[in-house]
N, C-alpha and C positions, 0 to 999 in steps of 0.2 A: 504493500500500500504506500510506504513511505518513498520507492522508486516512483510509481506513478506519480503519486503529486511531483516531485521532486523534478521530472519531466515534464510535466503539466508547465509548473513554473517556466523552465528554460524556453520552452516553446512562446510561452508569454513571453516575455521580456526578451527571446530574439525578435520577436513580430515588432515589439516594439521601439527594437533599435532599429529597425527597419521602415518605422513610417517616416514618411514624408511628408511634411506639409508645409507646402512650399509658397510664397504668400505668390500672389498675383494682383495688377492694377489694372483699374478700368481706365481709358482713354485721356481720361484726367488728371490721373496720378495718384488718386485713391485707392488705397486698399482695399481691396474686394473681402478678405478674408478675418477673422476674428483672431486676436493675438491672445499673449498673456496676460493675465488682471482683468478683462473685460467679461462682461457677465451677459447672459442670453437668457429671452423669456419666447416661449413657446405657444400657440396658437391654435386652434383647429382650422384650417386649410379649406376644409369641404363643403361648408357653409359660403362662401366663396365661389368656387367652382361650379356647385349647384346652381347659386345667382346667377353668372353668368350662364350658363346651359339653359336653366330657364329663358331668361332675357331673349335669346338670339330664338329657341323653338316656339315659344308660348307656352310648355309645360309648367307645371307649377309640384311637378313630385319627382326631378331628377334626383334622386334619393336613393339612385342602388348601392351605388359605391358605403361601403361600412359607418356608421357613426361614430365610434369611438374615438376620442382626442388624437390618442399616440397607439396607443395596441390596445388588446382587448382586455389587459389587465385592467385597463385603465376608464374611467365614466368621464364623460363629456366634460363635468366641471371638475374635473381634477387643473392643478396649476403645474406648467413643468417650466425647468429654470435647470442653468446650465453655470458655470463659472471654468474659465479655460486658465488652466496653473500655468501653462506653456502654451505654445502656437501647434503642440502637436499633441496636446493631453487634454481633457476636459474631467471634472466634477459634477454630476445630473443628478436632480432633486425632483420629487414630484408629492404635492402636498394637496391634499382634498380633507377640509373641516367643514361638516354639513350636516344641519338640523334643520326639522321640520316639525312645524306645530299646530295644528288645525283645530278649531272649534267651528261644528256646524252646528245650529238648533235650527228643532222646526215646533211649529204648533200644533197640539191637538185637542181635540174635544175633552172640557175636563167631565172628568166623571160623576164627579159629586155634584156639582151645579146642577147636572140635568137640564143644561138649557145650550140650546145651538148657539149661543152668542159667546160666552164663557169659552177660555181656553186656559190651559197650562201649556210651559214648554217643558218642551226635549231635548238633551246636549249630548252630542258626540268629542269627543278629544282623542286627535290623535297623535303620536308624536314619534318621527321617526328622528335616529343620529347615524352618520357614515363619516369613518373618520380613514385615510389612507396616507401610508407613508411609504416613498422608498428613495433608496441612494444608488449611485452606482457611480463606474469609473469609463471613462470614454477615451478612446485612440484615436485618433484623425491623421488620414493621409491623403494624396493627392498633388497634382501636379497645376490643373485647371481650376475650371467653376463646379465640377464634379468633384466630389470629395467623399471618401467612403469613410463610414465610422464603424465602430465596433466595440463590444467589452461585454461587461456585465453591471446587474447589480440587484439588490435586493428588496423585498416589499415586504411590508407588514398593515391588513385591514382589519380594521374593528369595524363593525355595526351594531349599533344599540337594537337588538329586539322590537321591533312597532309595539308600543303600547297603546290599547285604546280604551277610555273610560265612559262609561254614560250614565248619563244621570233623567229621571223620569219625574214627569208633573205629579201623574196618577200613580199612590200606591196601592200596594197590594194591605187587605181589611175582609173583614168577615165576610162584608156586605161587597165584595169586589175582591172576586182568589181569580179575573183574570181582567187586569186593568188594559185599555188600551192604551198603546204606545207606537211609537214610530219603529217602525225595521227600514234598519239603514243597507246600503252598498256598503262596500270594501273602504271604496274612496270617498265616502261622507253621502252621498247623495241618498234621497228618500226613496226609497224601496214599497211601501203601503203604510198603511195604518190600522192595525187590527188589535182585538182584544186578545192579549197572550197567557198561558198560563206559565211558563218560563221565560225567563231573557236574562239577556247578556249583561252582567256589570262592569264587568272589565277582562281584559285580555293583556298579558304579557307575554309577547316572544321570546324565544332563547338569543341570549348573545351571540353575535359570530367571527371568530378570533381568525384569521387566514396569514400564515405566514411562508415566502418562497423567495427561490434565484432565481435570476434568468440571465443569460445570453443573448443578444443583440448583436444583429450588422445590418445594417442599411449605407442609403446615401443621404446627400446634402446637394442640391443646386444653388449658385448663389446667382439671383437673377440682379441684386443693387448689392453695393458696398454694405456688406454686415448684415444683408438681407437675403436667406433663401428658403426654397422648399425645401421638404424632407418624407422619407420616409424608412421603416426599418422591417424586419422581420425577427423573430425572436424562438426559443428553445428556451423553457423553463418548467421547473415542479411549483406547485403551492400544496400546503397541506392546510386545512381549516376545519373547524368544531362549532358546529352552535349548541348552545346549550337548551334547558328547558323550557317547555314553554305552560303557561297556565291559564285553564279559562273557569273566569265566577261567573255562576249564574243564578238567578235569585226567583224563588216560586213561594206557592201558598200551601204549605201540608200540616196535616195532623201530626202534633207531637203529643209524649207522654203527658206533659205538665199542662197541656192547652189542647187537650181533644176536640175542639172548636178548630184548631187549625193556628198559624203564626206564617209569617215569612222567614224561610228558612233559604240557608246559601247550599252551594253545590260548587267542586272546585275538581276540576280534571285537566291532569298534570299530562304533555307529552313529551316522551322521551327525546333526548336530544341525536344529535347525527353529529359524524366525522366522517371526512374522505380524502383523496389526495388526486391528484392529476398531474399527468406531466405529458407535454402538450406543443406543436409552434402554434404562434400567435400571428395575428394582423395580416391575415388571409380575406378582410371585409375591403380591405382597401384604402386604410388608413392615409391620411397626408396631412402635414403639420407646416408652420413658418416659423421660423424664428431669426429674429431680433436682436443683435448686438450691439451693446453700447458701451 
């Protein structure tokens, strides 16, 4: 094992006594190419592209080419950022902090009033978190506006479980073991309004921890000084765990102390999952810009 790596290395670090990158000027005298100390931010390209394609056809869903930002590891509002130690070495970062929090109410008939003008409301909450990190190390070589890169690096994603909580106008009472209430959609929207003898209090999802390497080579066009396209192809593992997940739900039943009935809870726990993949990536058609300054 300790020969392998130990070959692994040399083959690294001949490759990369080997790159080139070699700067070049545009007609002005500008440097086409990003040196040392200068930092790069990253883009989605396809949004872009798409515009113009629509524009010249009349379409309005040039859309086949892949969505993801940079590869598929990666969600559209991920940030990617670069810093180049050298003119032939780069440092790549890619950071996504993201929460969401939703409250829909709707109205319904209350129950107790007895009267169609009367209402209570109903609350939905939902609240999702996605959080992603990774680093890696980048080679750059070349001679032109073409420029090929390569290396690795590493990712680690968290996601907060969706929690959703709801809360009801009408409860549950001797005189009322099935209140009406709103049934919602997934995504907040009103689904009916019926009288229920169960429903949902709250929902907690399992956490999901994802951690992997990967491998990278692609290119770089630079169409302006410090300005080009890009795109890469990649070779990596992730391994990930979500944990448990929990659902209350609240009804009207006869207990020992109260043979008349009470509202009582109910809580059904499911198990959580693990897996692992290993995978290439950015086969949807990925394409990026990035920005040096």
């Amino acid at each position: 094992m300790k020969k392998i790596i130990g070959v692994s290395l040399a083959i690294v670090f001949s490759a990369a006594s080997f790159a080139q990158n070699e700067q070049i000027q545009n007609k002005n005298g500008v440097d086409m190419m990003p040196v040392s100390g200068e930092w790069g931010v990253g883009m989605n390209a396809l949004p872009i592209f798409n515009y113009i394609g629509n524009a010249f056809n009349g379409n309005t869903n040039n859309t086949f080419m892949g969505g993801n930002k940079f590869v598929s590891y990666w969600s559209g509002q991920t940030l990617f950022g670069k810093y180049m130690l050298s003119d032939d070495n780069a440092i790549r970062a890619q950071l996504r902090i993201g929460q969401t929090n939703w409250t829909y109410n709707n109205y319904v008939y209350s129950d107790r009033a007895n009267n169609p003008d009367s209402l209570v409301m109903d609350s939905y909450t939902n609240t999702t978190s996605n959080y992603s990190l990774g680093a890696g190390y980048e080679f750059r070589r070349g001679k032109n506006r073409l420029r090929g890169i390569y290396g690795g690096e590493a990712m680690y994603m968290f996601q907060r479980g969706t929690k959703t909580s709801y809360t009801y106008g009408n409860d549950y009472g001797i005189g009322n073991q099935s209140p009406t209430a709103t049934e919602w959609f997934s995504w907040g929207g009103v689904s009916g309004e019926n009288p229920v003898g169960e429903r949902v209090v709250s929902q907690s999802g399992g956490n999901y921890n994802g951690l992997g390497v990967r491998g990278f080579i692609g290119v770089e066009y630079y169409v302006l000084p410090k300005i080009c396209i890009g795109t890469e192809f990649g070779w990596g593992i992730m391994y990930g765990k979500s944990g448990e997940s929990v659902t209350r739900t609240e009804f009207w039943a006869p207990t020992v102390d109260v043979p008349t009935g009470e509202k009582t809870w109910r809580e059904v726990t499911t198990a959580g999952s693990s897996g692992w993949n290993i995978d290439t990536d950015n086969f949807g058609g990925s394409l990026y810009m990035m920005f040096y300054f």
